[in-house]
N, C-alpha and C positions, 0 to 999 in steps of 0.2 A: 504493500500500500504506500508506505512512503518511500518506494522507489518511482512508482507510478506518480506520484505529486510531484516530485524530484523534475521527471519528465515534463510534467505539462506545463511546470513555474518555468521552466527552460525553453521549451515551445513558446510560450507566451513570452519570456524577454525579446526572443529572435522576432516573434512575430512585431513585438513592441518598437524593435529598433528597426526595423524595416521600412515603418512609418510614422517614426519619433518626428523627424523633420519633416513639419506639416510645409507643403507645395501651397502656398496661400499668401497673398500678398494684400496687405491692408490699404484700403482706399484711402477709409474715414474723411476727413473733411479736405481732403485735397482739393486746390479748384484749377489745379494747370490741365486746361485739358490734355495735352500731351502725355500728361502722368495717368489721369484717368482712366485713359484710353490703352494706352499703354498695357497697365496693371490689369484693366478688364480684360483683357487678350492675354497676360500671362494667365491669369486666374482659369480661365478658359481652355488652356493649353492640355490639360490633362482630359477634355471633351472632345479634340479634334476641335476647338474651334465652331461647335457647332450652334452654339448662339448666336455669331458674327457673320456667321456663313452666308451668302446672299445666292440670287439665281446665275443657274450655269450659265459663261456667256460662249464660251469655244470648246472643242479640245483639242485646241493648241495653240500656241501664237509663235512669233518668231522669236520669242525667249525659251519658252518653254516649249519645247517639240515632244511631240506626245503626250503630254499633262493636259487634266482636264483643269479649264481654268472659271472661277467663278467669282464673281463680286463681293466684296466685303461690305457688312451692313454699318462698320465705323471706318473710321482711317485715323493714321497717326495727322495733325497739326503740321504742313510742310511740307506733305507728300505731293506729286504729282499723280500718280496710281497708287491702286490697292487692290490686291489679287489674291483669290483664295487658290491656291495652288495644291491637286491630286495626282502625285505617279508612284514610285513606290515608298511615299511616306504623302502627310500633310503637313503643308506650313501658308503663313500670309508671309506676303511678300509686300513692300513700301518704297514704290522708287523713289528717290530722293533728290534724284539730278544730272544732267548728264555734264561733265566739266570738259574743257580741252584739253588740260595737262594732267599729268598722273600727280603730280603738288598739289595743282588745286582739289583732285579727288580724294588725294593724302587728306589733306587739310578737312574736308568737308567731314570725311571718317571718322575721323578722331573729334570731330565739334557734336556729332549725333553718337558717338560712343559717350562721350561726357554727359549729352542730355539722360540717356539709358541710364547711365549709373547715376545721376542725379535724381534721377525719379527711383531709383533701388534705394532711395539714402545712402547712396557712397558705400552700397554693402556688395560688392563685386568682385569675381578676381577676371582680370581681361586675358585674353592670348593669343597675341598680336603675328600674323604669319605674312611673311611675304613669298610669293610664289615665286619669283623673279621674271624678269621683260618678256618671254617668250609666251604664247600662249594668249587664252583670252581672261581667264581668274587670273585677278593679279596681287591682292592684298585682302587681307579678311581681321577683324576682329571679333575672336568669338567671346563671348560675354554669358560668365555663369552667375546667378544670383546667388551669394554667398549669407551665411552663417556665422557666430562665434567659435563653433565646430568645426565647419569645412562648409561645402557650398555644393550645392548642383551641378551636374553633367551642362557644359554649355549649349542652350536652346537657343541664346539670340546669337546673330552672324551681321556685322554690317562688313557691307564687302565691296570692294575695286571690280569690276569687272570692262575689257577694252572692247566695244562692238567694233568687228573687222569689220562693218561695209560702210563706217565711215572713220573710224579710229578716234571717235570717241569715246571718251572714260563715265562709263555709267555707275553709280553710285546707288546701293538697295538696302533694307534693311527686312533681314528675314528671321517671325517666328515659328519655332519646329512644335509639332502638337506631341503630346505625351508627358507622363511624367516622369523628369529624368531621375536618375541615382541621383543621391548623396553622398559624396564624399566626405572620409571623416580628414583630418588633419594627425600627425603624429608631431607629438611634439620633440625638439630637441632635445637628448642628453639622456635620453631615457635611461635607466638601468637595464642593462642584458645580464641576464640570468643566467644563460648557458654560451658562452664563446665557442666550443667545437660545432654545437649546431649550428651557427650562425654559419660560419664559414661552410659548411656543407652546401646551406641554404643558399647562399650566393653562389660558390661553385659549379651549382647543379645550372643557373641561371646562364652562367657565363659558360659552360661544357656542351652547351647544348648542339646536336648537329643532327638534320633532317633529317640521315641516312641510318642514324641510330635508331636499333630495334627494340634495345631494350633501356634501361634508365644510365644514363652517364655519369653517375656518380655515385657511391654509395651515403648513405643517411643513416649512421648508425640506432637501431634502433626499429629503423623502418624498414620496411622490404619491396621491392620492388613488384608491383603492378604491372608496369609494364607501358606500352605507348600503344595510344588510338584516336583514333582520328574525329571528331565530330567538329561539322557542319565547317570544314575547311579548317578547323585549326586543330593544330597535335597537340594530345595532353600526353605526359608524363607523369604518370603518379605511383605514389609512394603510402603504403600502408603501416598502420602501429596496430597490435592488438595485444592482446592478454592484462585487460583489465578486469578489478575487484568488484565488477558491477557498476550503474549507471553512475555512481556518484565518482568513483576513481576516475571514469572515464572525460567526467569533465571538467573535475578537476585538472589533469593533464591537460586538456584542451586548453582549458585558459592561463595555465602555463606557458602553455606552446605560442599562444597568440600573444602574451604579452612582449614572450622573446622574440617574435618575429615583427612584434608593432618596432620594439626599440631593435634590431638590429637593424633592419631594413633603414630606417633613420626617415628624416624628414623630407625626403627626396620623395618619399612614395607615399600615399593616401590610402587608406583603404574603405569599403562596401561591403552593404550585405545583400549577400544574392539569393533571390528568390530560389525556394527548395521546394520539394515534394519526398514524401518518403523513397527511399530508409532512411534519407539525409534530416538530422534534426539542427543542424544549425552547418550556413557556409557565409564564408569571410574573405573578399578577394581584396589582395593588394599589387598596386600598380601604378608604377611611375607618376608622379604629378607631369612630365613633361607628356607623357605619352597618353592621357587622360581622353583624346580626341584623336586617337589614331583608330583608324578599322581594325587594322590586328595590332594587339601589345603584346607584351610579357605580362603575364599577370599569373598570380600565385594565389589558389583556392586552397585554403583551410577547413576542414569540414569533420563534421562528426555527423556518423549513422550507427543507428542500431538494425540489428539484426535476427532472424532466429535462431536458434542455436540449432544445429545439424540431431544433434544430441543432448536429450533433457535429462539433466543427473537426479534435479531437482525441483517441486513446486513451484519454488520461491526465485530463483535464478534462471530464467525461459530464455533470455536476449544472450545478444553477443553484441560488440561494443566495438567502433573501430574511427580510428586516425584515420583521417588522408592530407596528403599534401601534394596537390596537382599543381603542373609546371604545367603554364599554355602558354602556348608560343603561336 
């Protein structure tokens, strides 16, 4: 009985911290409309937008080929269009302007980045890319709304883009529908509790090569899994088991997470990723530079229970187990 409580106060944190960080962003008496409107269309974000949604006008135009495109029922303050954009996600789209120099489009970017985080109250982290000259994206600043914790997967994008059939520099501002992760923050200096595992943990990071079958490193303690491939990216993973029951077993788990929060350092952020059984709690960490790349390195921390093959006894039914997955 109170292993089974054990379990579900532990389900319930995971479930808790999953959506500790309410996606909500307060109007209250704001009166710039730009913030208004703004904040109503993040708040919105996690609907697809479908308050703001207007009637379909194309599908397609000469920006977006093959997207279905449809009118937005507000606009940001400044815009010249507003376009509810459908292909394989949803976002509004906000032109902004089209400039003749890539300075002046510079300049306009970063003056509509400032009004965003102005209307965030300055609670932002930005991450400023430049593509270089070649091409038609040429500059983006992606923009997550941040926390005292850590902040969201970046949703807004104001972005450079060069139209080749006059070599004008068109200026947009784009929001993405859903609702992103949270990112936590690690802070510096943390205590490590175990230095040989760390170094494994990193090892294993840096060892890694496609052609490898089976895990490139040893993890004393852990055993190897073995590598498999889902939905284009290879995991790596590494098992623990032979614990004293549900309470040993997470006990070392948040052993393990704490040594992996402070070794890894303040370089990497880490999330909690949605599970389904046997998984009862998973923990991914991964680069802050690499936060908006398609594929990263990321390191899934995870605890599942199990059945046992073999029941000795009543009271002890589960089996109990570590993972630590390398995806690459």
């Amino acid at each position: 009985m109170k292993r089974r409580a054990g379990i579900l106060a532990f389900l319930l944190l995971g479930l808790l911290s999953l959506h500790a960080q309410l996606y909500y962003f307060d109007i209250g008496k704001k009166k710039d409309a730009f913030t208004v409107n703004f904040l109503s269309l993040m708040n919105d974000a996690p609907n697809k937008f479908v308050h703001y949604k207007g009637k379909m006008t194309s599908l397609w135009d000469t920006i977006h080929l093959g997207s279905h495109i449809s009118q937005m029922k507000i606009t940001l303050p400044g815009a010249i269009t507003a376009r509810y954009v459908q292909d394989s996600t949803y976002y509004c789209e906000f032109l902004m302007g089209y400039y003749e120099t890539l300075e002046e489009a510079t300049a306009g970017m970063n003056e509509w980045t400032d009004k965003i985080s102005k209307s965030l109250s300055r609670r932002v982290v930005v991450n400023k890319h430049d593509y270089g000259p070649d091409g038609s994206f040429l500059k983006e600043n992606k923009i997550c709304a941040a926390q005292h914790s850590g902040f969201f997967h970046p949703n807004i994008s104001v972005q450079v883009t060069r139209v080749l059939t006059n070599n004008m520099y068109r200026l947009a501002i784009q929001l993405y529908s859903g609702k992103p992760y949270y990112y936590y923050w690690i802070a510096k200096n943390e205590p490590i509790g175990g230095f040989n595992f760390v170094n494994y943990v990193k090892n294993t990071f840096l060892a890694y090569n496609i052609k490898t079958r089976g895990c490139p490193v040893e993890i004393p303690a852990y055993t190897c899994k073995g590598r498999e491939v889902l939905n284009d990216s290879d995991f790596i993973n590494y098992g623990k088991v032979g614990f004293e029951g549900f309470m040993d077993a997470r006990a070392q788990y948040d052993v393990t997470f704490g040594n992996l929060r402070a070794s890894l350092g303040s370089d990497y952020v880490y999330f909690f990723v949605p599970y389904k059984r046997p998984f009862l709690k998973r923990i991914a960490f991964v680069r802050f530079d690499d936060i908006d790349l398609g594929r990263r390195k990321t390191l899934i921390h995870s605890i599942m229970e199990k059945d046992k093959p073999v029941i000795t006894n009543s009271y002890n039914r589960k089996d109990y187990e570590i993972w630590l997955s390398f995806v690459y």
